[in-house]
C-alpha positions in Angstrom: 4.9 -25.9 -8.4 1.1 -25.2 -9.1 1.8 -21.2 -8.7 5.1 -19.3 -8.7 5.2 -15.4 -8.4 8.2 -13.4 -9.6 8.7 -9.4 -8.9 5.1 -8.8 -8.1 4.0 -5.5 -7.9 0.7 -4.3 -7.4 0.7 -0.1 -6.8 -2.8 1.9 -6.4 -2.6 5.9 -7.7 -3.1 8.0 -4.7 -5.4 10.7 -5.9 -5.6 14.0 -4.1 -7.9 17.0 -4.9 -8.8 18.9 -8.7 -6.7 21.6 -8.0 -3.6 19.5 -6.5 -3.8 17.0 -9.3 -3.5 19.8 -11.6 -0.1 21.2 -10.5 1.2 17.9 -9.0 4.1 16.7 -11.7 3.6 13.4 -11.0 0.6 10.6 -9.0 1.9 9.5 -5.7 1.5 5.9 -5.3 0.5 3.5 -2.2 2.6 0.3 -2.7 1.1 -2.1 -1.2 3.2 -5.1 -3.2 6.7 -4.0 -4.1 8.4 -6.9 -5.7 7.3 -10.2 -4.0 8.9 -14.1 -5.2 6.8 -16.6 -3.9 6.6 -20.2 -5.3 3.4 -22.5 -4.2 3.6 -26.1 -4.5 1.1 -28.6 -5.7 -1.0 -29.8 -2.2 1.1 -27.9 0.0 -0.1 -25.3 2.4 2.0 -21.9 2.0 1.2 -19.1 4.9 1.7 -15.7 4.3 2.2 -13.8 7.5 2.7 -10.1 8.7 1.2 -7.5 10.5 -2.0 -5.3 8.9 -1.0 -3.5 6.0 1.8 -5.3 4.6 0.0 -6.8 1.6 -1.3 -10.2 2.1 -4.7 -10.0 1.2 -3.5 -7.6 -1.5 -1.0 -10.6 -2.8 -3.6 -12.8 -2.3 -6.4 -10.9 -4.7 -3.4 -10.4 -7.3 -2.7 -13.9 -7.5 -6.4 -14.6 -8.3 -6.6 -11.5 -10.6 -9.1 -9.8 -8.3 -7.1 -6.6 -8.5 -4.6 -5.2 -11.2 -1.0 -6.3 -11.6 1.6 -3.3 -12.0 4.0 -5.3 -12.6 5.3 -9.2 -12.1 4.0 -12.3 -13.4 1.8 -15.4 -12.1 2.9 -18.7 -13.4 0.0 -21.3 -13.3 1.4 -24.9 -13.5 4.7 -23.9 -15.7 7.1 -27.5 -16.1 10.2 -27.4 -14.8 12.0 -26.9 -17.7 10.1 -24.3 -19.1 10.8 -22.6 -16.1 14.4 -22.9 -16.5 14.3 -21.8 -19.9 12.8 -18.4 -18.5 14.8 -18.2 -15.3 17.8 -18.1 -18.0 16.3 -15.6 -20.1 15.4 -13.5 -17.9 19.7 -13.6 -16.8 20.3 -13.0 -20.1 18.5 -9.5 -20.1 16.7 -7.7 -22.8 19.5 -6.9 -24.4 19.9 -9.9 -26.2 16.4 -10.0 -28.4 16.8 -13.5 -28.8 16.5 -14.1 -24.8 14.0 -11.3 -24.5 11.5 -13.1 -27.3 11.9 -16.5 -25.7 11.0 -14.4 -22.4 7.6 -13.2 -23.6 6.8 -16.4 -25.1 7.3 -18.2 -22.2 4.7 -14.9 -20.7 2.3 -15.2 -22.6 2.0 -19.2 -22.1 1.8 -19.7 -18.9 1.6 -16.0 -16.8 -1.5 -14.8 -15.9 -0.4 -11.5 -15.8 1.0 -11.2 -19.3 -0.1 -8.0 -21.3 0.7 -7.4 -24.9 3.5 -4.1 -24.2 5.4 -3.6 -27.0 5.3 0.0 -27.9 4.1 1.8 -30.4 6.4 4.0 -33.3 5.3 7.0 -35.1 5.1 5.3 -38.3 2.2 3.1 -36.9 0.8 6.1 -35.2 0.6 8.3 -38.6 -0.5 4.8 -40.7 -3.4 4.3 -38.4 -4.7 8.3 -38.4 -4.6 8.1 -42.2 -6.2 4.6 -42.1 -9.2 6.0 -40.0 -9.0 9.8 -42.6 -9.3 7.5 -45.2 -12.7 5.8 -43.3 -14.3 9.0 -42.4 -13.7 10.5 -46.1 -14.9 7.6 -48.0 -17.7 8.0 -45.6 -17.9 11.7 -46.4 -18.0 10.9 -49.8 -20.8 8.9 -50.0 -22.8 11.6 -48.2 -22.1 13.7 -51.2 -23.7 11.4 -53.4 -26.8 11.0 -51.1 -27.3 14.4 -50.7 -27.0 14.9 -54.6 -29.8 12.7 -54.7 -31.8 14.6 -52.1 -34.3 17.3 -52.8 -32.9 19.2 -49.4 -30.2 18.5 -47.9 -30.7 15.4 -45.4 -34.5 16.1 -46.5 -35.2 12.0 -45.6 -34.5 11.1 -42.0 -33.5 7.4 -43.0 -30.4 9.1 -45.2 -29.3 10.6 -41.5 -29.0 7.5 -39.4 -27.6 5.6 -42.5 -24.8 8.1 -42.5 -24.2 8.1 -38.8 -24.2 3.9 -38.7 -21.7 3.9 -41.6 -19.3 6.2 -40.4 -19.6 5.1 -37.0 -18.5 1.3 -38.2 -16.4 2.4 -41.2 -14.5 3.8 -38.0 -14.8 1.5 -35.7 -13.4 -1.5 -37.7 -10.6 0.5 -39.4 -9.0 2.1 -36.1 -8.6 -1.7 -35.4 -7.2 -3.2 -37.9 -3.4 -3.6 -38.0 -1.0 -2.3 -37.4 -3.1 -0.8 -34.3 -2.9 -3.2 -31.3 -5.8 -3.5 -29.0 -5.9 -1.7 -25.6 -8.3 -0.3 -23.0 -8.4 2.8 -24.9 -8.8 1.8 -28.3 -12.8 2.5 -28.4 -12.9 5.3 -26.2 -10.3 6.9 -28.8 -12.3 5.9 -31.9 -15.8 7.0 -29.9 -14.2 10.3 -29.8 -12.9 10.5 -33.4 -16.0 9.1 -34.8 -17.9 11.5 -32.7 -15.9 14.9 -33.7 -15.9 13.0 -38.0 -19.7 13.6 -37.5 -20.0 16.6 -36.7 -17.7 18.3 -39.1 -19.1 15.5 -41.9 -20.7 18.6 -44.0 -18.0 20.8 -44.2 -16.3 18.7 -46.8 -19.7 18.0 -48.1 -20.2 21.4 -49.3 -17.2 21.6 -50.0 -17.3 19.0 -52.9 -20.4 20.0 -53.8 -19.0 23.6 -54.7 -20.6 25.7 -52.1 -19.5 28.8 -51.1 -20.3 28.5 -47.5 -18.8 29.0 -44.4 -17.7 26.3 -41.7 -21.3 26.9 -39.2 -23.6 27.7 -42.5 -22.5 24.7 -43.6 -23.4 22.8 -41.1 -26.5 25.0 -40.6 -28.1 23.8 -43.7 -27.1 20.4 -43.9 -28.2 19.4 -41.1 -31.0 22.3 -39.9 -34.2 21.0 -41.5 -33.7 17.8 -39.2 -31.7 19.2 -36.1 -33.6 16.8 -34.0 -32.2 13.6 -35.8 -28.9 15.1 -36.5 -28.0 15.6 -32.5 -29.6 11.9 -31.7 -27.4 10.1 -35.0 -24.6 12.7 -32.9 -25.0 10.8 -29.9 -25.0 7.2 -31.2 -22.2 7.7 -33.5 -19.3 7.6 -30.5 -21.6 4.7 -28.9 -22.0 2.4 -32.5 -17.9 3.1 -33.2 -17.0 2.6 -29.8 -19.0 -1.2 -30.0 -17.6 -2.1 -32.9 -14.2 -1.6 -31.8 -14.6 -2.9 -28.7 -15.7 -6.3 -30.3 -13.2 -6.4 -32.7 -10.5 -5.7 -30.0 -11.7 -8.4 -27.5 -11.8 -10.5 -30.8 -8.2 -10.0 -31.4 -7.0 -9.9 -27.8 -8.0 -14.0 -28.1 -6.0 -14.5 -31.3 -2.8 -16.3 -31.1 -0.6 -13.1 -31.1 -2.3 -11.7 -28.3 -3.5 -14.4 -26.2 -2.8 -15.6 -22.8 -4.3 -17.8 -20.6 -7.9 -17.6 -20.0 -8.5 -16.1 -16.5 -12.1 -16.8 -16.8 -11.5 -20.3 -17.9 -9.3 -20.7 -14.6 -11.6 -19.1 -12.2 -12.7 -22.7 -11.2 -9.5 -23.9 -10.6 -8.7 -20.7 -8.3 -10.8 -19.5 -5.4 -11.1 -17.8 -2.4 -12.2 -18.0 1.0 -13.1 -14.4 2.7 -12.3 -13.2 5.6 -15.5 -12.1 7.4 -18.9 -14.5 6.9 -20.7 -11.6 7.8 -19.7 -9.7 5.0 -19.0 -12.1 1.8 -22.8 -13.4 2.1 -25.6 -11.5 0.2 -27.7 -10.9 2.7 -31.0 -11.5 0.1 -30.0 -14.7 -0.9 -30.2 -18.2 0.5 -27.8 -20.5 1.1 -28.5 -22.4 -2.1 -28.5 -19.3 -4.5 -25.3 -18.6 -2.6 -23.8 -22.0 -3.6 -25.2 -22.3 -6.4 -24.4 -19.1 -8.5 -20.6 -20.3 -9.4 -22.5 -23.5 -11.7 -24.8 -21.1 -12.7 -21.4 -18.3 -13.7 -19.4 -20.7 -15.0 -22.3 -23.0 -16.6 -20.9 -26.6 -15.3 -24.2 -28.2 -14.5 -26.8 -28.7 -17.6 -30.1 -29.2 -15.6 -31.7 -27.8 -11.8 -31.4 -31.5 -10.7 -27.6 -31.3 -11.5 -27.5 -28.0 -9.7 -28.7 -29.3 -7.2 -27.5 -32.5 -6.4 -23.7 -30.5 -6.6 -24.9 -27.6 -4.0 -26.2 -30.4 -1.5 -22.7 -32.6 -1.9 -20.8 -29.1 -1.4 -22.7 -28.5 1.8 -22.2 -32.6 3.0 -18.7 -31.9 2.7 -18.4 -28.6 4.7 -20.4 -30.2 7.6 -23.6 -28.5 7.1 -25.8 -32.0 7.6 -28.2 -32.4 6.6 -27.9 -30.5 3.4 -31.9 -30.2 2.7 -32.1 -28.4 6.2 -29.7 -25.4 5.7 -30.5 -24.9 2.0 -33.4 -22.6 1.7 -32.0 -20.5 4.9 -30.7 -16.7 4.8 -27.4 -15.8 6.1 -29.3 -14.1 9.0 -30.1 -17.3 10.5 -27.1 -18.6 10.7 -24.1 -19.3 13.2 -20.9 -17.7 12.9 -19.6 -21.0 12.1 -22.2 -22.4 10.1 -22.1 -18.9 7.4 -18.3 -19.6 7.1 -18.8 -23.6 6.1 -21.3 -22.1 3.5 -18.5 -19.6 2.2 -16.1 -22.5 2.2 -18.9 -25.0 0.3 -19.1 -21.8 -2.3 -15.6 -22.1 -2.9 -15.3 -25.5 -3.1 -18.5 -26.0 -5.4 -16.3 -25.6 -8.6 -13.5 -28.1 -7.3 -11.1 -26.4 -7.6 -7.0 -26.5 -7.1 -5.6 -23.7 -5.4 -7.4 -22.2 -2.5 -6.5 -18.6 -1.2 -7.8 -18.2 2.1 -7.7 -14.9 3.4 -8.1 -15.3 7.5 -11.0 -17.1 7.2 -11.0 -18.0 11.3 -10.8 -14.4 12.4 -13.4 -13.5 12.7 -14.6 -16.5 14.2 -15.1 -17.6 18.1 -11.8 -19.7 19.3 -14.2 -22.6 20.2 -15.3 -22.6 16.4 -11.9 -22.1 14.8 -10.5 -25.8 15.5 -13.5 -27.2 13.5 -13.3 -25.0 10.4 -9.6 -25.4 10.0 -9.6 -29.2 10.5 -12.4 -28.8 8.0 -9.9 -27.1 5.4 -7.3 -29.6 6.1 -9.4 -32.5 6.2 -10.7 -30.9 2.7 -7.0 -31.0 1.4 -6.7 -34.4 2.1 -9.6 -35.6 0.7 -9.8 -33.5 -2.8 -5.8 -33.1 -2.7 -6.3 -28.8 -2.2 -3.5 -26.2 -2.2 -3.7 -23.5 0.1 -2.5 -20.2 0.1 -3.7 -19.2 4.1 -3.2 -15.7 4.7 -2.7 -15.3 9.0 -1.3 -12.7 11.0 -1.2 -15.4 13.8 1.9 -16.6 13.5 1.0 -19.5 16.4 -1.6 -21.0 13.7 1.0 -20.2 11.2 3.0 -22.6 13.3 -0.1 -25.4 13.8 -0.9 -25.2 9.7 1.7 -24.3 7.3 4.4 -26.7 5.6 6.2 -23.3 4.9 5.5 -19.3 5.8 6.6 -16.2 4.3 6.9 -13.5 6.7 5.9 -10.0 5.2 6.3 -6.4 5.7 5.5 -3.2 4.1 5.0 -4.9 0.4 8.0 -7.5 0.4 9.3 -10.9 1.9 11.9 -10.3 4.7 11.6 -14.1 5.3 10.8 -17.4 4.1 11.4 -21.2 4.8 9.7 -23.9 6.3 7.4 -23.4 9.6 10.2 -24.6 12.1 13.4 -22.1 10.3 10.9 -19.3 10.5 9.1 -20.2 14.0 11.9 -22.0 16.2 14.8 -20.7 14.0 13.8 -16.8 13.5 16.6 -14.6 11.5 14.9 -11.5 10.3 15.1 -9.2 13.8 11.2 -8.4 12.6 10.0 -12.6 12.6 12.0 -12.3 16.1 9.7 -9.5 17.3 6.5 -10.9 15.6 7.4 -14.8 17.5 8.3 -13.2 21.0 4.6 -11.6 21.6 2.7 -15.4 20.5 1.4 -16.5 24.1 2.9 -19.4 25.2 0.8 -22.2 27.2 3.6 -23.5 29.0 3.1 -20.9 32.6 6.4 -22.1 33.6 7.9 -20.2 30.2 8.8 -16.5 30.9 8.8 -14.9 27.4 11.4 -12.2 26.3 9.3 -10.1 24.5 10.5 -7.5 21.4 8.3 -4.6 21.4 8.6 -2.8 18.3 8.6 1.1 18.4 6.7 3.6 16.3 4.1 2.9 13.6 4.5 1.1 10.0 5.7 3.4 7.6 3.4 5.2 5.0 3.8 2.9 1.8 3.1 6.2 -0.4 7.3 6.9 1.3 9.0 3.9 2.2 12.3 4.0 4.2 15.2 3.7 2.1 17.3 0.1 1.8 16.2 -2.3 4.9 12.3 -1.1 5.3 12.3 -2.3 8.2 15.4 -0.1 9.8 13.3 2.5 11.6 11.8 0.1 13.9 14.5 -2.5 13.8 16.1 -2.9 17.5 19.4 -4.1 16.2 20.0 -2.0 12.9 23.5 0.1 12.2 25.1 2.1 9.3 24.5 0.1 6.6 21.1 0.1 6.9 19.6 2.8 4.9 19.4 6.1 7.3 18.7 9.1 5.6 19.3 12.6 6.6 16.3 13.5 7.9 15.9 10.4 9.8 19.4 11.5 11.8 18.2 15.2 11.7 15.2 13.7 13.9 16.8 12.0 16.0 19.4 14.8 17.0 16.7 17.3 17.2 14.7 14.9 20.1 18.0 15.0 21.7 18.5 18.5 21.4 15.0 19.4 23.2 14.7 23.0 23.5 18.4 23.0 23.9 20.7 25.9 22.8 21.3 23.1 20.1 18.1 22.8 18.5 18.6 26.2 16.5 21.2 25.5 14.5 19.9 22.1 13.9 16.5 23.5 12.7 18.6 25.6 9.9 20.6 22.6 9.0 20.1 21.9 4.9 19.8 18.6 3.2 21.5 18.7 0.4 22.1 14.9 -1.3 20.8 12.1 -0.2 23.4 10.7 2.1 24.2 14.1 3.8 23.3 17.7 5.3 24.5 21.2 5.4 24.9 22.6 9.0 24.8 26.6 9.6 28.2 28.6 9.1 30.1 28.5 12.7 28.9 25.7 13.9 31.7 24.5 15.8 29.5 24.0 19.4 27.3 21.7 17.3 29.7 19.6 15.2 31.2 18.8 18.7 28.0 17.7 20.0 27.2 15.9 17.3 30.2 13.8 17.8 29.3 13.7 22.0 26.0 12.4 21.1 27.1 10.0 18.6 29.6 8.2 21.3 27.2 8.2 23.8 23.3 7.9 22.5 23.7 5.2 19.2 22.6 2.4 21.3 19.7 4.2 22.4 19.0 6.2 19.0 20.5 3.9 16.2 20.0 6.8 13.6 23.3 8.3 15.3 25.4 4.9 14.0 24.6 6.4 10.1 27.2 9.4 11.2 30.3 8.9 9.1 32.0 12.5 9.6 31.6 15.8 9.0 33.7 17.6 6.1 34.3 21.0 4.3 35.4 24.3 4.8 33.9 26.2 7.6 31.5 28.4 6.2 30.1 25.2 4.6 30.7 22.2 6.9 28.5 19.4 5.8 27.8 16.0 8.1 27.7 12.7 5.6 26.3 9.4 6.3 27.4 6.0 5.5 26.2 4.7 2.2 23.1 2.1 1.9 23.3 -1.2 0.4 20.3 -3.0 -1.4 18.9 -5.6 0.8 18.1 -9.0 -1.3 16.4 -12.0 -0.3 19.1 -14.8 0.4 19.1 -17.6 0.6 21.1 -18.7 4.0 19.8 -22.3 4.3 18.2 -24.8 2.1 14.6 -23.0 1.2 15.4 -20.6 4.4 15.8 -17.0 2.6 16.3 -13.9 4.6 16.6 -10.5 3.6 18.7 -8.5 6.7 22.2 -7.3 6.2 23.2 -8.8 9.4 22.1 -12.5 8.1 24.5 -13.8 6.4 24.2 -17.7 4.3 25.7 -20.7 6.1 29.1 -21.8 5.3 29.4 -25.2 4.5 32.3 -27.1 6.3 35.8 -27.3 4.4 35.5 -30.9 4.1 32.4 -30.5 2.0 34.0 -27.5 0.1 36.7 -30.2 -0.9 34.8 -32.9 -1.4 32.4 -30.8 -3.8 
C-alpha cells in the first residue's frame, strides 16, 4: 500500500456572531470527514465517489496536508509488518502502555498526521513559570546594576534597547527549554509574558535599589526621561521573544523526540490535480513560470537551462507540442483543454508518486474529456502513477477505477472493486446513485431511485445509519429519533384535530416523547397510522409502544445500533444494517 487512512477526521469550527460566541457553551462543528479507512495501493487507481458535500475533495486536501487533520492518521509507504504491529496495538488499547508506546512510535514514523499530544501536568506547568521568573529576574537584576551605573535613570538610550533584547531572549530561550514541549502557542505565550516582564521591569528595580516609590512613580522615573525609546523597546520586546522561541521550537519540533515525516520533503512525491483550469492558473503568469515554480519551491534543478529543459519535457508529455510554442503564453490564451494539460504538466513536473485528482474533467467539454483522461492513464503507465480520482460520475467511476469508495455525509457506506460497487450495488444509497447513470443502450428502460429531501446539515447529523432519512428501504433499527417521528406524524396530522396534542408532545430522552395528559384519541391514532402509513412514512416503523400511567403516557422507539463498515465479500465492505457478510458454504466451513 503507498497510502492507507485510518479514522480520518477533519472537522472546521463553525463560528457565529461576538455576542453568540460569548454565551454559546461550546463551537458547533461542520464535519465534513467523520472517521474515514481508506487504503491506496501502489499504481492502482482508487475513486472516491459521492454526491457534493460529502467530503471528497475535503479527504482528498487531508491526505496531501492541504487542510488540518482533527483526528486520524495518513500512512505513507508503511511495510506490511509494521502495519501489523500497529493494527495489533491499536486492539490492544491504551490501556496497556506498552501497546500504546509501540502505537505512537509506529505514528510518528510513518503518519503524516502525527502530533506530539502527550499532556501536560502541573508540575511541568509551575517548573516552566519559575524557569521563565527566574529569566525575567536575572534580567531585572542586571538593570539594577546598569542603572547604578547611570547618572539618571535609563539616562543612555543604548542601556534601554540592551535591556529590552536581553529580557526579550533571556525569555524566549528559557520558556523553551524542557520540560516545555513546543506548540503553536509557545511564542505567542512567551511574546505576551516577555511583553507584560517589560513593563513592570522597574518596579523591582526600585525596589532593590531602596526606593520608596510607588508602582506608576516607579515606572514614571525610570523610564520618563526616554518615554519615546521605552514604548518602541515595549513594542519589540513581545516581537524579539516571540522569534526566539519560535526558532527554537521549530528547532526542536525536527529533533528525534518530536519528529515526523517531513511533509515538505514529500510534497514532490504527492500532488494534485484541481478541479477547474480556470481557476488554479495565475492569471499573470505564463505557462512556463506556471511549470516551473515547483523546481524553483522545491530547488530540484541547479541552473535555468535545467529548468528549462524539465518544464519543456513536462509539457511533451501532457501533449502540449511543441513545447517552445505554448511556453511563454498566459492562461488567457488558452483552450479549456490545453490550461488543464498545463495543470496536469505542473503536477507532474516534480515526478511524483501519488496523484490526487480532484474532478479534473468537469469542468471540461465531453469532446475534451476522453483525451485528458487517456492522458492520465497513459501517464500511469508510463511513470508507474497512483491515483487518487475524486468523481461524482459514477459512469467514469465505472470506465477508470480498479476500486471505488462510495461516500456520504463524511464516511464510507461502500467500498470494493468497480464491478461489486457498479454491477453488484449493496448500500440502498450506491443503488440510488447507479440507477440515474444514463445508459446508451435505448432499448434499456432504467428503474430509477429518486432520493427525497436534501443532505443533512453536517453541523447535526442523523443518528446511526446517516443515510436513514432518505433511505427508501430503512426500518427500526435504523436510527429514528423522536423528532424525526414527531415530523412525520405531525405531516400526517395536517391541520387535523390531531396536530394539537401533537404540537405539546415533550421529548424527553433520546429514544422517546411525552404526549399531553388524556391523550387517549391520539395514542389510538398513533397506532392507526402506524399500521397503515410505515411504508409510505418509514419514521412510523421506529414506534415500539407507548407506556406509563395516564397522566404521563410516553411513546418509545426502538433502539439504534452503530453501523460499521463490513466486510461482506472479499475487499467489498458495506456499511447498512440490512447487508449482511456472505456465508461461506458448509463444506468450506468443514474443510477450513
Amino acid at each position: 500500500m503507498i497510502v492507507r487512512v485510518r479514522n480520518l477526521k477533519v472537522w472546521f469550527s463553525q463560528r457565529g456572531g461576538l455576542l453568540r460566541e460569548m454565551v454559546s457553551r461550546g463551537s458547533k462543528w461542520v464535519r465534513a470527514v467523520d472517521g474515514v479507512d481508506i487504503d491506496v495501493r501502489r499504481g492502482e487507481v482508487f475513486c472516491l465517489v459521492g454526491e457534493s458535500g460529502c467530503g471528497k475533495t475535503t479527504t482528498g486536501k487531508a491526505i496531501l496536508r492541504l487542510v488540518d487533520v482533527t483526528e486520524g492518521d495518513i500512512f505513507l509507504e508503511m511495510p506490511e509488518e509494521e502495519y501489523a504491529r500497529y493494527d495489533e496495538a491499536v486492539r490492544r488499547g491504551s490501556e496497556d502502555p506498552e501497546a500504546e508506546s509501540a502505537a505512537r512510535e509506529l505514528r510518528r514514523k510513518f503518519s503524516l498526521t502525527w502530533k506530539e499530544r502527550r499532556p501536560w501536568t502541573m508540575n511541568q506547568y509551575l517548573l516552566v513559570a519559575f524557569m521563565v521568573t527566574v529569566a525575567g529576574l536575572g534580567c531585572t537584576a542586571g538593570l539594577t546594576a546598569l542603572l547604578s551605573l547611570a547618572a539618571s535613570p535609563f539616562a543612555d538610550i543604548g542601556i534601554v534597547y540592551a535591556f529590552s533584547f536581553a529580557l526579550a531572549i533571556a525569555i524566549g530561550v528559557v520558556g523553551t527549554l524542557p520540560p516545555s514541549r513546543p506548540s503553536k502557542r509557545t511564542s505567542l505565550i512567551l511574546g505576551i509574558v516577555s511583553f507584560f516582564g517589560w513593563f513592570l521591569a522597574p518596579i523591582p528595580t526600585f525596589y532593590f535599589k531602596g526606593l520608596s516609590l510607588s508602582a506608576a512613580d516607579a515606572i514614571g522615573n525610570a523610564w520618563g526621561s526616554n518615554f519615546f525609546f521605552f514604548i518602541l523597546a515595549g513594542i519589540s520586546v513581545p516581537v524579539i521573544a516571540a522569534g526566539v522561541a519560535q526558532g527554537i521550537a521549530v528547532y526542536r519540533l525536527r529533533s528525534t523526540e518530536y519528529a515526523g515525516l517531513d511533509i515538505r520533503g514529500l510534497r514532490k512525491r504527492l500532488q494534485l490535480i484541481f478541479q477547474d483550469p480556470y481557476e488554479s492558473l495565475n492569471p499573470k503568469q505564463s505557462v512556463y513560470e506556471i511549470v516551473a515554480e515547483p523546481l524553483r519551491v522545491n530547488r530540484l534543478t541547479k541552473s535555468p537551462e535545467e529548468t528549462a529543459a524539465t518544464v519543456a519535457n513536462a509539457l511533451t508529455d501532457t501533449g502540449l507540442r511543441p513545447p517552445e510554442e505554448f511556453m511563454f503564453r498566459f492562461p488567457h490564451e488558452l483552450s479549456g483543454g490545453q490550461r488543464q494539460r498545463v495543470s496536469i504538466a505542473a503536477g507532474l513536473v516534480l515526478q511524483p508518486d501519488f496523484i490526487v485528482a480532484d474532478e479534473p474533467v468537469s469542468m471540461l467539454d465531453v469532446s475534451i474529456r476522453t483525451e485528458i483522461l487517456q492522458l492520465m492513464m497513459d501517464l500511469r503507465k508510463s511513470r508507474g502513477l497512483t491515483y487518487l480520482f475524486i468523481t461524482h460520475d459514477l459512469s467514469l467511476a465505472w470506465i477508470l477505477a480498479d476500486r471505488i469508495a462510495v461516500m456520504y455525509l463524511g464516511k464510507i457506506v461502500e467500498q470494493g472493486t468497480a464491478e461489486q460497487v457498479v454491477v453488484h450495488p449493496k448500500h440502498p444509497y450506491t443503488q440510488a446513485l447507479i440507477s440515474v447513470v444514463p445508459s446508451p443502450d435505448p432499448r434499456h428502460k432504467a428503474s430509477r431511485l429518486i432520493l427525497k429531501g436534501e443532505r443533512p446539515d453536517p453541523v447535526d447529523i442523523p443518528r446511526g445509519c446517516r443515510f436513514h432519512p432518505r433511505c427508501p428501504v430503512a426500518f427500526e433499527r435504523c436510527g429514528w429519533s423522536p423528532s424525526e417521528v414527531l415530523d412525520a406524524l405531525l405531516d400526517l396530522a395536517g391541520d387535523g384535530p390531531m396536530a394539537t396534542p401533537l404540537r405539546a408532545a415533550q421529548i424527553d430522552s433520546p429514544l422517546s416523547f411525552r404526549l399531553p395528559p388524556n391523550s387517549g384519541e391520539v395514542e389510538a391514532w398513533i397506532r392507526e397510522q402506524k399500521a397503515s402509513q410505515a411504508e409510505a412514512h418509514l419514521a412510523l416503523k421506529a414506534l415500539r409502544g407507548i407506556t406509563g400511567p395516564p397522566a404521563a403516557r410516553r411513546v418509545v422507539l426502538f433502539g439504534l445500533e452503530p453501523v460499521p463498515l463490513v466486510e461482506i465479500a472479499p475487499e467489498n465492505l458495506v456499511a447498512c444494517l440490512r447487508v449482511q457478510p456472505e456465508t461461506p458454504p458448509a463444506a468450506e466451513i468443514a474443510a477450513a
